[in-house]
C-alpha positions as CSV (number, residue, x, y, z in Angstrom):
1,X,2.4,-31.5,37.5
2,X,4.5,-30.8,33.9
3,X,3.3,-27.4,32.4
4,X,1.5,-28.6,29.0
5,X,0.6,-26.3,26.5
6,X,-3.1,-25.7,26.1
7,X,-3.2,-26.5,22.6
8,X,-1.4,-28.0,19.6
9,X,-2.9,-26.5,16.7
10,X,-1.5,-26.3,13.0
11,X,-0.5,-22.6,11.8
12,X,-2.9,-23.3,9.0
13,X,-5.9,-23.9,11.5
14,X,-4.4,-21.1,13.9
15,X,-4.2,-18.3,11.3
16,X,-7.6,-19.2,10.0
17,X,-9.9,-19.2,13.3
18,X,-7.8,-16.0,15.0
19,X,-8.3,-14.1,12.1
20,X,-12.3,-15.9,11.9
21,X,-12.5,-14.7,15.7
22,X,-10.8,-11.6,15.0
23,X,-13.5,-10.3,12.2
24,X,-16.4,-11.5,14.8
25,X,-15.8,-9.2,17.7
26,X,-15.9,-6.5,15.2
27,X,-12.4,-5.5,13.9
28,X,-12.6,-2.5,12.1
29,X,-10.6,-0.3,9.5
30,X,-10.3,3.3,10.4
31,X,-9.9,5.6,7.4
32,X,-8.2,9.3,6.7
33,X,-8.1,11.1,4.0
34,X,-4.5,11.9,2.4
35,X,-3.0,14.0,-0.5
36,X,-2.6,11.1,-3.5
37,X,1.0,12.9,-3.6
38,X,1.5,10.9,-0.5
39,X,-0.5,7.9,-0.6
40,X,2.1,5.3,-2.1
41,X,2.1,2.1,-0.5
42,X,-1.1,3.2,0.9
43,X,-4.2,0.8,1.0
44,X,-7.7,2.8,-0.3
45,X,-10.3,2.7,2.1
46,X,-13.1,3.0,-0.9
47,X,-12.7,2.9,-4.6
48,X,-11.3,5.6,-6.3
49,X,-13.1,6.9,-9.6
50,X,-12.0,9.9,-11.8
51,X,-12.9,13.0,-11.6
52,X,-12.2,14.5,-15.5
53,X,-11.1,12.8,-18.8
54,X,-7.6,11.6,-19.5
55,X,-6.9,13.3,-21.8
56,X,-9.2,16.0,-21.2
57,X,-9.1,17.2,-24.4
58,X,-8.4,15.9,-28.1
59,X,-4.3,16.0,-28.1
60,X,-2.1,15.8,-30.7
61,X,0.4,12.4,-30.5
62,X,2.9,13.5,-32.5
63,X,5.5,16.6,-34.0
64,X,4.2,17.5,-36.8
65,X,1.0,19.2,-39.0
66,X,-2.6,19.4,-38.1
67,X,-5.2,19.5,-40.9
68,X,-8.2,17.8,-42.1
69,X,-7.6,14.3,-43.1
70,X,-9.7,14.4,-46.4
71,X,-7.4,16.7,-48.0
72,X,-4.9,13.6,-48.5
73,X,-7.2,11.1,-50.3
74,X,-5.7,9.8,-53.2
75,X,-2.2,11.0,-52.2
76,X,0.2,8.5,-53.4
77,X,3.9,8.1,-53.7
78,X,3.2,9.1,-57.7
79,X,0.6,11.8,-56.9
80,X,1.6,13.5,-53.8
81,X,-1.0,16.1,-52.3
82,X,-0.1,20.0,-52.0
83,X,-1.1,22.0,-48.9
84,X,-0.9,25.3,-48.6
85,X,-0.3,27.3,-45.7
86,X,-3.8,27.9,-44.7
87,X,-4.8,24.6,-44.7
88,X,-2.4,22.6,-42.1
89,X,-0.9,24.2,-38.7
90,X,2.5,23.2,-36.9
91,X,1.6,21.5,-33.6
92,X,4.0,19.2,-31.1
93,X,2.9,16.1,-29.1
94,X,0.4,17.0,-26.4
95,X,-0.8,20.2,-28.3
96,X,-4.5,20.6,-28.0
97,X,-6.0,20.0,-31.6
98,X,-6.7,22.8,-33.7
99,X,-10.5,23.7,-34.6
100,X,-11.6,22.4,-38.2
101,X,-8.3,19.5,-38.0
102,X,-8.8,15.8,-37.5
103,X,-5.8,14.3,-37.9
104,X,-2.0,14.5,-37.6
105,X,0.9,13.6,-39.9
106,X,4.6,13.1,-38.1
107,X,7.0,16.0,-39.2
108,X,8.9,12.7,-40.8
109,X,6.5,12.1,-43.3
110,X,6.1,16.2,-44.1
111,X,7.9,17.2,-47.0
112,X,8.5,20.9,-47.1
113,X,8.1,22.7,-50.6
114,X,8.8,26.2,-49.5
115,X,6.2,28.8,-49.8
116,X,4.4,27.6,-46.5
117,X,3.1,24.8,-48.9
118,X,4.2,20.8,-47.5
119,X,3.7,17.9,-49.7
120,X,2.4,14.3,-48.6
121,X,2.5,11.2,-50.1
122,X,0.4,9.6,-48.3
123,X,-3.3,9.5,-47.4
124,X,-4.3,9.7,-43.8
125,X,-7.3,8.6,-41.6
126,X,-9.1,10.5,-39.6
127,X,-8.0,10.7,-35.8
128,X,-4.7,9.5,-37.1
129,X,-2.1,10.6,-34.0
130,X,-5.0,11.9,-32.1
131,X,-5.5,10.9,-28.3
132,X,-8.9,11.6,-28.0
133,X,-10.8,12.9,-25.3
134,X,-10.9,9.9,-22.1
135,X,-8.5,7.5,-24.4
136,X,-6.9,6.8,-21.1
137,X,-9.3,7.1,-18.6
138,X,-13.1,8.3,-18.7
139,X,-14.4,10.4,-16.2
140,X,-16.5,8.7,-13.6
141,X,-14.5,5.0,-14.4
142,X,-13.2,3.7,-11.4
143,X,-9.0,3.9,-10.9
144,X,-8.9,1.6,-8.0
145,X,-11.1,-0.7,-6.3
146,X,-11.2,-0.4,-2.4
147,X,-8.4,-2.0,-0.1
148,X,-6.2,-2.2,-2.6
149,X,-2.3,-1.5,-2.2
150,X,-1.7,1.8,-4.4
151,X,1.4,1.7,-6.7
152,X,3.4,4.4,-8.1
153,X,1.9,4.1,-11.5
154,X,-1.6,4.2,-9.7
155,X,-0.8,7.8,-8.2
156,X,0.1,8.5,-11.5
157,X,-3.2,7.5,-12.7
158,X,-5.6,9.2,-10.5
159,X,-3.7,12.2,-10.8
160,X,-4.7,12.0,-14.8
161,X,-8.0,11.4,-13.4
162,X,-8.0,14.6,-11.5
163,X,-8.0,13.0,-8.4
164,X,-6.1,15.1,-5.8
165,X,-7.1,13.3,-2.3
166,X,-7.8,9.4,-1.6
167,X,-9.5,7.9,1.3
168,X,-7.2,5.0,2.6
169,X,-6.7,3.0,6.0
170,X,-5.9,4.3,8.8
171,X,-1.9,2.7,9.6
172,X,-2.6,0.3,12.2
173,X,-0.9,1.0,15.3
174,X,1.3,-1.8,16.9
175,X,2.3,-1.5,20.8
176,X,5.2,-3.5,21.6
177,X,5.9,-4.7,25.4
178,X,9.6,-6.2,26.0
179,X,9.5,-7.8,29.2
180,X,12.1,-9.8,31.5
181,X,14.4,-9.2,34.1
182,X,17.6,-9.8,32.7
183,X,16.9,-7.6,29.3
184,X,18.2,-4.0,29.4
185,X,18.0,-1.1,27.0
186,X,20.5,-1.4,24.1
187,X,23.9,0.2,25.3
188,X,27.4,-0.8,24.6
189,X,28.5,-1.5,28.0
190,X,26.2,-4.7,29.1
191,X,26.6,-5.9,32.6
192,X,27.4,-9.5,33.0
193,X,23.8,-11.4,32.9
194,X,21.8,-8.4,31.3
195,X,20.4,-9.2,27.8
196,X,20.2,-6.7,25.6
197,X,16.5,-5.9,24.3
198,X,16.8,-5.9,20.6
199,X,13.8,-7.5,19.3
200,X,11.4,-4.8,19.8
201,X,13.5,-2.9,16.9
202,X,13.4,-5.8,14.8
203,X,9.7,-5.9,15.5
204,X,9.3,-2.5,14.9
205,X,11.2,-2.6,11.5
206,X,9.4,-5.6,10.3
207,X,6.2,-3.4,11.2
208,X,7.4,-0.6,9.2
209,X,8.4,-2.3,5.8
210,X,4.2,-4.4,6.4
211,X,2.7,-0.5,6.3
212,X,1.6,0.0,10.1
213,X,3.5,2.3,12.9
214,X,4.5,0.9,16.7
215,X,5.2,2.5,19.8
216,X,7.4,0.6,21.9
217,X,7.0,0.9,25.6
218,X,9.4,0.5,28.4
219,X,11.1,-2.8,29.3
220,X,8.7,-4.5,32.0
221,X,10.1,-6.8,34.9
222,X,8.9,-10.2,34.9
223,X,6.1,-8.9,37.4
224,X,2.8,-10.2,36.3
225,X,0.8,-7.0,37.7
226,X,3.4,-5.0,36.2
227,X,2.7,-6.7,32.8
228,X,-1.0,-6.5,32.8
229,X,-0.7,-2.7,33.7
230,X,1.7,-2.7,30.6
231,X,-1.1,-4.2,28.5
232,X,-4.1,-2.2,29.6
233,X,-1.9,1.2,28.8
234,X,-1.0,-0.4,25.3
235,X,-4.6,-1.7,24.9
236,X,-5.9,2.3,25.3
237,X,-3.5,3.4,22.9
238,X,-3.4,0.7,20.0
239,X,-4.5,-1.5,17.5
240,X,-2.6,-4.8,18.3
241,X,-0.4,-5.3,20.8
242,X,2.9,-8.1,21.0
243,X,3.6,-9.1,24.2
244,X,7.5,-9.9,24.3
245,X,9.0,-13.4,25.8
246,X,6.9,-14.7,28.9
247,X,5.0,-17.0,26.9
248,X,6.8,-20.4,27.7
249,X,6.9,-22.7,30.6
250,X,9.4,-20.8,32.9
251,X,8.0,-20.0,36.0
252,X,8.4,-16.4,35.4
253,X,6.3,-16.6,32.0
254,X,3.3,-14.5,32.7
255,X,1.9,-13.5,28.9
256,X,-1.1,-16.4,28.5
257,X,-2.2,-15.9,32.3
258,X,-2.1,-11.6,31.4
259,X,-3.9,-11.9,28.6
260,X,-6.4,-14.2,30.1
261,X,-6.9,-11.9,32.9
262,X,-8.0,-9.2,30.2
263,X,-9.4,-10.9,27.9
264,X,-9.3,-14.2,26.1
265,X,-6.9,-16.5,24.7
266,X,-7.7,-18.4,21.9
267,X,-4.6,-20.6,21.9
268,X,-1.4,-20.6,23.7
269,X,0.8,-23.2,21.7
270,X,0.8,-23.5,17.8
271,X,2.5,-26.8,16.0
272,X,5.9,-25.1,14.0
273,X,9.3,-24.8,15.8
274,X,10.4,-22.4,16.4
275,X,7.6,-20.5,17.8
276,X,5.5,-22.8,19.5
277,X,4.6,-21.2,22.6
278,X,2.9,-18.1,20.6
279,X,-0.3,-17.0,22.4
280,X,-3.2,-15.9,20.4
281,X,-5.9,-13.8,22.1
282,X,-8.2,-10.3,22.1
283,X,-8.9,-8.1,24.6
284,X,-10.9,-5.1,23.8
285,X,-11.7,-6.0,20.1
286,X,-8.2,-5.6,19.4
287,X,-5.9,-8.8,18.9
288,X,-2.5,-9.5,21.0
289,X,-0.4,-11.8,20.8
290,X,2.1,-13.6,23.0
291,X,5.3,-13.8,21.1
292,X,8.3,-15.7,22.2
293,X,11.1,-14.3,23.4
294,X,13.8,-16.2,21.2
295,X,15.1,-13.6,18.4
296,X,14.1,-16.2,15.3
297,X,11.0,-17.7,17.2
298,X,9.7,-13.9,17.0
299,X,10.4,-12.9,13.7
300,X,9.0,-16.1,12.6
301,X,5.8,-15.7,14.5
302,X,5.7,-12.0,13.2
């Protein structure tokens, strides 16, 4: 009898009821708390809200005088106001604003008379230059909402916020299983008929840029006892595993029947090429997949 694949299902369909089937047998997102510091690329586990005022205090925007904006009404280009040295103070951008000031007037527009007296010829509003107290964020506003990816100008944000230490998810752990017997460990002196196993590092790189870590485990004979003993050890100590190559319709192509023994398979055989002989199954709550052994047929699955 030919070997037929149990099913011919769309990657739309697929990807829709694995990860449907997936979030009913309970997957779940560990979380950990980090410094922010570190958290880039991150995903937040919870929403993030600020801890103090950005700024936290009235700051001055600009180089230049402090005083109290009322002293310039009426100041014109013809009839300039005078200050004298008791009424303004020197300040630079990010200075805390002086008691009894309101406003602040660029150095530019300050017209030194000598004396300690300045002349302005022009009237000014009050809070002119002046980032007031929560102008960028409010303590208590949220920074981030929950899974969401955090970008360098977030870390930047929550560290305004006073924020020191984020709750984000856990990085997924990805066991990789190369099997075959004619695939060795990379080495520059291949043996005539021995494959070298590469796409474990490609998988593990692809893994890598997506946010997640992988442990890849030892090459496995084509042995089907060998491979479910494989998959139980990665099953213990991950969150997904990828079963490599086996998961045709060579006689040595043990991946669907493994995974059936320790679990279930969903589908072995989705509708795009290459890839089609991907299996899709859970074992333990935890998803793992059958992926072909042909280089592009795996990234593409990936």
């Amino acid at each position: 009898m030919p070997f037929e694949y149990l099913t011919n299902i769309s990657l739309e369909e697929a990807r829709k009821e694995y990860l449907a089937k997936l979030d009913g047998i309970g997957m779940n997102s560990k979380v950990e708390k980090i410094p922010v510091i570190e958290s880039a690329a991150r995903i937040t586990g919870a929403a993030v809200y600020a801890v103090i005022c950005a700024p936290h205090y009235n700051a001055c925007a600009m180089d230049g005088i402090a005083l109290d904006a009322a002293l310039t009404f009426g100041a014109s280009e013809t009839a300039p106001v005078t200050l004298s040295a008791e009424q303004y103070a020197y300040v630079d951008t990010g200075d805390p604003l002086p008691d009894a000031y309101d406003c602040v007037v660029m150095i530019e527009d300050v017209i030194d008379s000598g004396n300690g007296t300045v002349r302005l010829f022009e009237a000014v509003t009050p809070w002119q230059h002046i980032r007031q107290i929560g102008e960028d964020i409010c303590a208590g506003e949220m920074i981030l909402p929950s899974y969401s990816k955090i970008t360098p100008a977030a870390i930047g944000a929550m560290i305004a916020g006073g924020v020191t230490e984020i709750t984000v998810i856990e990085k997924p752990i990805i066991g990789i299983i190369p099997t075959g017997d004619e695939i060795v460990a990379p080495t520059s002196k291949p043996k005539e008929g021995e494959i070298l196993e590469f796409n474990s590092s490609i998988f593990a790189a692809m893994i890598c840029d997506w946010g997640a870590e992988s442990i890849t485990y030892s090459i496995v004979p084509d042995d089907a006892g060998l491979i479910r003993e494989a998959l139980l050890l990665a099953l213990d100590e991950c969150d997904i595993v990828l079963l490599g190559a086996g998961s045709s319709a060579g006689k040595e192509d043990f991946s669907a029947s493994v995974i059936r023994e320790v679990g279930t398979v969903l589908y072995h055989g989705i509708a795009i090429k290459p890839g089609k002989p991907t299996v899709l199954g859970h074992s333990k709550g935890k998803p793992v997949i059958g992926v072909p052994g042909y280089p592009v047929s795996g990234i593409i699955v990936l």
